[in-house]
C-alpha positions as CSV (number, residue, x, y, z in Angstrom):
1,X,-53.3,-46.6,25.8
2,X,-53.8,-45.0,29.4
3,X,-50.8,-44.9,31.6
4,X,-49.5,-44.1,35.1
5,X,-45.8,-43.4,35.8
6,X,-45.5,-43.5,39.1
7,X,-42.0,-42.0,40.1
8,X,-40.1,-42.6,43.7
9,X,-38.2,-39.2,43.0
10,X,-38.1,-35.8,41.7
11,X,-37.4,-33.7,39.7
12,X,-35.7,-34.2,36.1
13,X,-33.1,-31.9,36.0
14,X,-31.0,-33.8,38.8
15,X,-32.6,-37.0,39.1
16,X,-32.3,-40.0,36.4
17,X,-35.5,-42.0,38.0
18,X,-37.4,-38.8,37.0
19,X,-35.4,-37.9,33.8
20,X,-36.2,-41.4,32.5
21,X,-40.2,-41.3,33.7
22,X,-40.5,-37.5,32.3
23,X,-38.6,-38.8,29.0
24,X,-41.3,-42.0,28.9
25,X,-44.5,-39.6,29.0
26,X,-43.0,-37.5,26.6
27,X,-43.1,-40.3,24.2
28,X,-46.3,-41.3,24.7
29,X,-47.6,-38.4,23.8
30,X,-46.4,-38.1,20.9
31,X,-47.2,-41.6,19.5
32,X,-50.9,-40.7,20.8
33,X,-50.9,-42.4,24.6
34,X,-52.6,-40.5,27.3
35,X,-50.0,-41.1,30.3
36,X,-50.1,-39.3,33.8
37,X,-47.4,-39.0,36.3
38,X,-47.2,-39.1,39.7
39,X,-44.3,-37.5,41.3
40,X,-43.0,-36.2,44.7
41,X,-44.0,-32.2,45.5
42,X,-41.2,-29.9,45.2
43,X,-40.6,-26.8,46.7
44,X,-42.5,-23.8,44.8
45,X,-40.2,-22.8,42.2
46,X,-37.8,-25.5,41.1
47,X,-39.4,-27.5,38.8
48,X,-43.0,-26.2,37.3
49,X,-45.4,-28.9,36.0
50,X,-45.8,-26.5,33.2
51,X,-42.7,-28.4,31.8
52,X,-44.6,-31.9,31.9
53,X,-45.4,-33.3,28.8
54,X,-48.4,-34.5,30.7
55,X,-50.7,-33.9,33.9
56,X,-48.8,-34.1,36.9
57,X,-50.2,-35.6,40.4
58,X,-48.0,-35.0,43.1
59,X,-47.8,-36.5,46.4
60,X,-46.0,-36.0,49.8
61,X,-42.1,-35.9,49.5
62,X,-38.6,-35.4,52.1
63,X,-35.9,-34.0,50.5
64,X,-32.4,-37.2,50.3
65,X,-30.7,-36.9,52.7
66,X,-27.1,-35.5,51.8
67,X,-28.6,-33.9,48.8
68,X,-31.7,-31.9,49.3
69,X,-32.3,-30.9,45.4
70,X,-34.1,-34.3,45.2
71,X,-37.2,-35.3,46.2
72,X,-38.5,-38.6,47.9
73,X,-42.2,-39.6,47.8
74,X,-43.9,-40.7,51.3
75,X,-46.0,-43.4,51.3
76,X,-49.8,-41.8,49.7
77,X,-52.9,-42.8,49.1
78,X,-53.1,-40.1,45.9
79,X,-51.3,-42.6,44.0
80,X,-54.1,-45.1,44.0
81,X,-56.8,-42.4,43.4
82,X,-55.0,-40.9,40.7
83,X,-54.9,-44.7,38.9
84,X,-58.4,-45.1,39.3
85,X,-59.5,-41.7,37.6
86,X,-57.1,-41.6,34.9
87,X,-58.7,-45.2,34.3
88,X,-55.5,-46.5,33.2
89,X,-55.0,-49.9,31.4
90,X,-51.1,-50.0,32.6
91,X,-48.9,-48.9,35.3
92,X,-45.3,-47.8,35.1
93,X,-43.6,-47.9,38.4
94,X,-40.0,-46.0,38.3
95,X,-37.2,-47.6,40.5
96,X,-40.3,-49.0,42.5
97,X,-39.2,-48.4,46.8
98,X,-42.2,-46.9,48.7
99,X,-44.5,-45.0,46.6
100,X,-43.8,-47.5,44.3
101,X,-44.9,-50.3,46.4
102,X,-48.3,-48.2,47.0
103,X,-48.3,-48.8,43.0
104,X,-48.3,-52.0,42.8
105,X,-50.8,-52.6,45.3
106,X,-53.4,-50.3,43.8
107,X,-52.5,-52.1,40.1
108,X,-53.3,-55.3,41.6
109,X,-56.9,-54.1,43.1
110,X,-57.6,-52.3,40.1
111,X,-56.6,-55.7,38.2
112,X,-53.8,-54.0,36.3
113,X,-51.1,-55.0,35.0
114,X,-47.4,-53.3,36.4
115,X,-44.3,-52.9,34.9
116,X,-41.2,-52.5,37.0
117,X,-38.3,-50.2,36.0
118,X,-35.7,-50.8,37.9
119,X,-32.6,-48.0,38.2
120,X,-30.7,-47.9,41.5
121,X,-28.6,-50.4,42.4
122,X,-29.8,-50.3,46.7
123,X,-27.5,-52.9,47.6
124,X,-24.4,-51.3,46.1
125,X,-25.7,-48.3,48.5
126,X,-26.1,-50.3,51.3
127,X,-22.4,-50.9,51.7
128,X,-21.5,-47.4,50.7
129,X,-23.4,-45.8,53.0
130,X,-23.6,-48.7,56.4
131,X,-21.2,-50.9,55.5
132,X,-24.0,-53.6,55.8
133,X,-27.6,-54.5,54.3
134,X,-27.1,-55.4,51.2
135,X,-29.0,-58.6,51.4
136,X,-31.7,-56.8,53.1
137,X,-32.0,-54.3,50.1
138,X,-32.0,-57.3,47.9
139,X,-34.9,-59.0,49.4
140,X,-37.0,-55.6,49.4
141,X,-36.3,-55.5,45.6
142,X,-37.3,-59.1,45.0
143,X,-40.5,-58.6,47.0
144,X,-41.6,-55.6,44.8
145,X,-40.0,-57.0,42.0
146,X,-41.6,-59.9,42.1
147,X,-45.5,-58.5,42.3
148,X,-44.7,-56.4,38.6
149,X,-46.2,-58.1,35.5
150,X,-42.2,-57.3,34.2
151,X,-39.6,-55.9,35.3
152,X,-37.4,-53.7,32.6
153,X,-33.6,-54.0,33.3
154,X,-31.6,-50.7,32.2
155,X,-28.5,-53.1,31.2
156,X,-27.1,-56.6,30.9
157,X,-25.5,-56.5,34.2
158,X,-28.3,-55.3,35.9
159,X,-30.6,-57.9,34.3
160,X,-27.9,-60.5,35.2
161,X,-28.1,-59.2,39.4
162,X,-31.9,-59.0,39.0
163,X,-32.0,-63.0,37.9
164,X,-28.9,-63.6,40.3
165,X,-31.3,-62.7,43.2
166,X,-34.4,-64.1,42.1
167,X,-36.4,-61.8,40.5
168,X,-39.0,-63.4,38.3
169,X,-39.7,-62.3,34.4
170,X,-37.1,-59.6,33.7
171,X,-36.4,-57.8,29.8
172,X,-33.6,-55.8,28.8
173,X,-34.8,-51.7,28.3
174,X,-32.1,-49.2,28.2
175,X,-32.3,-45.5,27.8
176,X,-32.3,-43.1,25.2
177,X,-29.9,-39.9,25.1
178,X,-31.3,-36.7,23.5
179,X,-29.0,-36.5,20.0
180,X,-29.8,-33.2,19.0
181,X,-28.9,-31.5,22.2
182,X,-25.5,-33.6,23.0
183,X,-23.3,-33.3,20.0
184,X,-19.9,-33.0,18.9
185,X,-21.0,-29.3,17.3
186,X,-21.6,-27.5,20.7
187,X,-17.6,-27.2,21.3
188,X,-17.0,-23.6,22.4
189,X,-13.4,-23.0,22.1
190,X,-14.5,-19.5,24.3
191,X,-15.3,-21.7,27.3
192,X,-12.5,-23.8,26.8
193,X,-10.2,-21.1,26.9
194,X,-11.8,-20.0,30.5
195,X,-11.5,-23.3,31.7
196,X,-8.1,-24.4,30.1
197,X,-6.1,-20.9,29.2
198,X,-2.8,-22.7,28.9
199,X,-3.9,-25.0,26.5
200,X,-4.4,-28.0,29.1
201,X,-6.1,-31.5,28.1
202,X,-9.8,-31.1,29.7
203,X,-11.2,-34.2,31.8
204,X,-14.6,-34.3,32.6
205,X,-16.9,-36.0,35.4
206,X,-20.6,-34.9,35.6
207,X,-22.7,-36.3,38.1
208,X,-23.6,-36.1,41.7
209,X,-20.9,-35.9,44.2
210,X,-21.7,-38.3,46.7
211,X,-20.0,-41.5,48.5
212,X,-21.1,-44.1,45.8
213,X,-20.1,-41.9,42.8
214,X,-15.8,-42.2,43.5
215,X,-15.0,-38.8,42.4
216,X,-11.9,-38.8,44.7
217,X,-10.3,-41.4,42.0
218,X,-9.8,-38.7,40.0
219,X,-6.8,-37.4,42.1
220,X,-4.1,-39.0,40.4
221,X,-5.7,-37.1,36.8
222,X,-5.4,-33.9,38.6
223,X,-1.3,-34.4,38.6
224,X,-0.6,-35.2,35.1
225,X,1.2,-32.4,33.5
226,X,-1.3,-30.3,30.6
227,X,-4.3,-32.0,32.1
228,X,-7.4,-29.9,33.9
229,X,-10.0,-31.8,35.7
230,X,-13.6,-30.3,35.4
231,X,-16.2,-31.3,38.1
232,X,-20.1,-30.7,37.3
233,X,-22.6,-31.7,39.9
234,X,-23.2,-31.2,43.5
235,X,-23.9,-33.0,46.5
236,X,-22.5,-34.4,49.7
237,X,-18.9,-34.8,48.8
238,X,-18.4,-31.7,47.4
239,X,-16.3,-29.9,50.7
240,X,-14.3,-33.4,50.6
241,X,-13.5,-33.4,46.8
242,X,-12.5,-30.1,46.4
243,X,-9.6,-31.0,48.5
244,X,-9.1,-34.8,47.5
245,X,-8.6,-33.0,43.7
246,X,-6.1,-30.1,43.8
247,X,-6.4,-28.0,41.2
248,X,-10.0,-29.2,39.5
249,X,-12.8,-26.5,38.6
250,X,-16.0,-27.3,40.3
251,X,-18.5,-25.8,38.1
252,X,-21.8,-27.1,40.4
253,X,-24.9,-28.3,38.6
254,X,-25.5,-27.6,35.5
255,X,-28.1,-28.5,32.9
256,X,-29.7,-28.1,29.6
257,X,-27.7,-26.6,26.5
258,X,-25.1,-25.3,29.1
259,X,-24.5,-28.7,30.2
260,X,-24.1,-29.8,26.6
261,X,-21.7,-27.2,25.9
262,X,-19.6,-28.5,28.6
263,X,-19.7,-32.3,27.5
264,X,-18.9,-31.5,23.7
265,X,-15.9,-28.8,24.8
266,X,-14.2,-32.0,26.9
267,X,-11.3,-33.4,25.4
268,X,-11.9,-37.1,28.1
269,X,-15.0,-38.2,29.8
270,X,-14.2,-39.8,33.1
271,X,-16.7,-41.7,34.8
272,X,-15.6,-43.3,38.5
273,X,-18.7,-44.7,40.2
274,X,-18.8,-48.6,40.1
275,X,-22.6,-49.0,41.1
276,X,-24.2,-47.6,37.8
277,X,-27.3,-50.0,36.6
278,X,-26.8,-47.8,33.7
279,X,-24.8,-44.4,33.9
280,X,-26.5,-41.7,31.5
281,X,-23.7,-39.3,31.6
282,X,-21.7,-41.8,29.5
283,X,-24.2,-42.2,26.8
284,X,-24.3,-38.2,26.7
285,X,-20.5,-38.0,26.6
286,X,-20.3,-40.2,24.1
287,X,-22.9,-38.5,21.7
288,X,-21.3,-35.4,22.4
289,X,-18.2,-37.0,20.5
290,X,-16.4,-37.2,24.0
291,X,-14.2,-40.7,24.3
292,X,-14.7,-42.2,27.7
293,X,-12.8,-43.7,30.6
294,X,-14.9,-45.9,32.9
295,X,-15.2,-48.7,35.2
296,X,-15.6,-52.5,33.7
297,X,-18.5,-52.7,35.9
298,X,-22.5,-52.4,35.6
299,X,-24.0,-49.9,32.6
300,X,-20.6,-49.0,31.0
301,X,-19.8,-52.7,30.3
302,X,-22.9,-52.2,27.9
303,X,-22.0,-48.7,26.8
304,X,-18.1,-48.4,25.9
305,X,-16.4,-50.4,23.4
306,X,-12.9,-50.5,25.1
307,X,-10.5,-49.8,22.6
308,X,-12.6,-48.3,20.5
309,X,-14.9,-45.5,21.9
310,X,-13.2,-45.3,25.3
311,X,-11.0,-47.6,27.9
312,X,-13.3,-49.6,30.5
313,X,-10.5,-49.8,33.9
314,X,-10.8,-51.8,36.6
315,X,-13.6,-50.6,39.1
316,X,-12.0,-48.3,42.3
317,X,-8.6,-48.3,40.7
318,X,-7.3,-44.9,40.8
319,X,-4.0,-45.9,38.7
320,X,-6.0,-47.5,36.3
321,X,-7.9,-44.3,35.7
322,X,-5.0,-42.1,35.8
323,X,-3.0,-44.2,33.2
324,X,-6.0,-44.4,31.0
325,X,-6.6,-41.0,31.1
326,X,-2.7,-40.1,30.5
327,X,-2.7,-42.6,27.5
328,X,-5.6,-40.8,26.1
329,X,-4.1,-37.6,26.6
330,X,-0.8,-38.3,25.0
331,X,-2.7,-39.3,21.7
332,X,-5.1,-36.7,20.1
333,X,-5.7,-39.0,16.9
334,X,-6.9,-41.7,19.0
335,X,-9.0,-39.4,21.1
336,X,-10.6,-38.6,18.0
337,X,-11.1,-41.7,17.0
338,X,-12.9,-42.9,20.1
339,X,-14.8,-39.8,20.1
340,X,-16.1,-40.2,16.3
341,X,-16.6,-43.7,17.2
342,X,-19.0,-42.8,20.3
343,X,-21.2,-40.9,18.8
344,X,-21.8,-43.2,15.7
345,X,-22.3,-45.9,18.3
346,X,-25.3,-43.9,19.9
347,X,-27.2,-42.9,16.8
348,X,-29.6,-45.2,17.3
349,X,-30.4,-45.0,20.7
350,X,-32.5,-42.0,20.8
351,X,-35.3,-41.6,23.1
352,X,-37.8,-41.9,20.3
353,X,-36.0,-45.1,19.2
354,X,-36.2,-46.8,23.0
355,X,-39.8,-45.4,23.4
356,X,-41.1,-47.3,21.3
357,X,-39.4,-50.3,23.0
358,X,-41.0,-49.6,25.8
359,X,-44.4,-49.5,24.2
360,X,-43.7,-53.0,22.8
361,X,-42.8,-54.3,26.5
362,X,-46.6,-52.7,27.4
363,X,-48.3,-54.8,24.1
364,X,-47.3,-57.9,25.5
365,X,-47.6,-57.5,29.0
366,X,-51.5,-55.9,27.9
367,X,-51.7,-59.3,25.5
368,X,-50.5,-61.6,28.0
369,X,-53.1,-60.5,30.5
370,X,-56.3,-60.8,27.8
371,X,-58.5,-63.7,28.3
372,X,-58.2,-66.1,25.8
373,X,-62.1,-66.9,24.2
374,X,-62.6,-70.6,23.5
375,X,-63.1,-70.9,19.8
């Protein structure tokens, strides 16, 4: 099979739109596909294609506002060109926006089919950010939506918005988490004595710091006695947060084995953003043995058994976090418990495992569009 990823954003290493695509041609590769990607340039240096599982296309890209380390593609006419010489028999279209929409129209001249992957919830942005337009970002995901073959829905509540606002032939697909790089065994008492060095309870958030993400709920944590708050990620917010929480260590991005020897030295995960479609740091958390404290709202819901591998609050509720948190802390046996329970629970969602979910979503969206020969 011969497929195009396009992505909407770039690169990997601090965007989940292009984690997920980069994860997908991986995959096909090695269960014999011949995918291509087509992603926004970056500036010389940060992310070489060399790292691609697959060849690489890149188009014309403005770094987000607020948080210049990722890319946005411009509107291109590569995208159709690189479809039509990689003579591909699907197209993948990740968090489909603008280059996305260029896509989909190619697919549709080309008479192929599309599949949709939908990952960031625009209208829950939309009132962050203006305060207004959510309904307009709804409509301009039901109009791409609604062109893809299928659209692939990251969690239940996502699928349930997606069908809430009319957008036509939608599947549950989660994502994977890499099990071999987050795990329980990459504790390393050495950093925790640097980051804790009277002993304290360590609560972790990893992810960007940005409006939409909450980060400033985690001000109450910072006052319980014997806890230490841990902040990894960058973005927007940061100046604001490093006031709003008094006493945290901001530890800026990190990534790669570092990163997963920060998740399994945690002693609480804390998760604060209430417009996840999915929220990978939770499933990485949670495989790194790491019980969990997040909102009852979008991904987690599908993610965190509460009362059993973490305590899902009530979205935006400061207290709510706090308390959980300080109930957590007070009770090591029960944080081991969630934490053993976590990473049971994501065994089997590797990214081999959901791969080849994916591939099965393709085989009958290919079947479905093969003309059926009279007998």
């Amino acid at each position: 099979m011969r497929v195009v990823i396009v992505t909407e954003s770039f690169p990997p290493d601090v965007n989940g739109v292009a984690h997920c695509a980069l994860q997908t041609a991986r995959h096909l590769v090695d269960r014999g596909h011949s995918p291509l990607v087509v992603a926004p340039a970056t500036p010389a240096g940060p992310w070489p294609d060399a790292l691609a599982p697959c060849p690489v296309v890149r188009v014309p890209s403005l770094p987000l506002p607020g948080y210049p380390q990722v890319r946005v593609a411009l509107p291109s006419r590569r995208v159709t060109a690189a479809i039509a010489e990689h003579r591909a028999d699907l197209v993948h279209l990740a968090s489909p926006f603008i280059l996305g929409v260029r896509g989909m129209a190619a697919a549709a001249r080309l008479g192929l089919p599309a599949v949709a992957v939908y990952q960031t919830d625009l209208g829950g942005y939309a009132r962050t950010y203006m305060g207004v337009g959510e309904a307009a970002a709804w409509r301009r995901i039901r109009s791409v939506h609604a062109a893809a073959d299928l659209t692939l829905a990251p969690s239940s509540a996502a699928l349930r918005d997606l069908e809430t606002h009319g957008v036509p032939r939608v599947k549950l697909w989660p994502r994977g988490v890499d099990t071999v790089r987050f795990r329980p065994e990459h504790r390393d008492e050495t950093l925790r004595r640097a980051l804790a060095p009277n002993g304290e309870l360590l609560v972790g958030y990893v992810g960007r710091l940005a409006p939409e993400k909450h980060v400033e709920l985690l001000a109450g944590v910072c006052g319980l006695p014997g806890v230490k708050v841990v902040v990894v990620g960058d973005g927007p917010s940061e100046p604001h947060l490093t006031e709003a929480l008094p006493g945290a260590a901001f530890l800026g991005r990190r990534t790669g084995d570092e990163l997963a020897r920060i998740f399994a030295s945690l002693d609480v995960f804390a998760h604060t953003g209430p417009f996840e479609t999915f929220c990978q740091t939770v499933q990485e958390a949670m495989a790194s043995g790491v019980p969990v404290v997040a909102p009852a709202a979008g991904g987690p819901l599908d993610l965190v058994a509460h009362g059993r591998t973490g305590l899902l609050v009530p979205p935006r509720d400061a207290s709510a976090v706090r308390d959980a948190v300080r109930t957590l802390a007070a009770d090591p046996a029960l944080r081991a418990a969630y934490g053993a329970a976590a990473r049971d629970t994501v065994e089997g969602r590797t990214w081999a495992a959901i791969g080849d979910r994916l591939i099965e979503h393709y085989a009958d969206v290919l079947g479905a569009r093969r003309p059926v020969v009279a007998a």
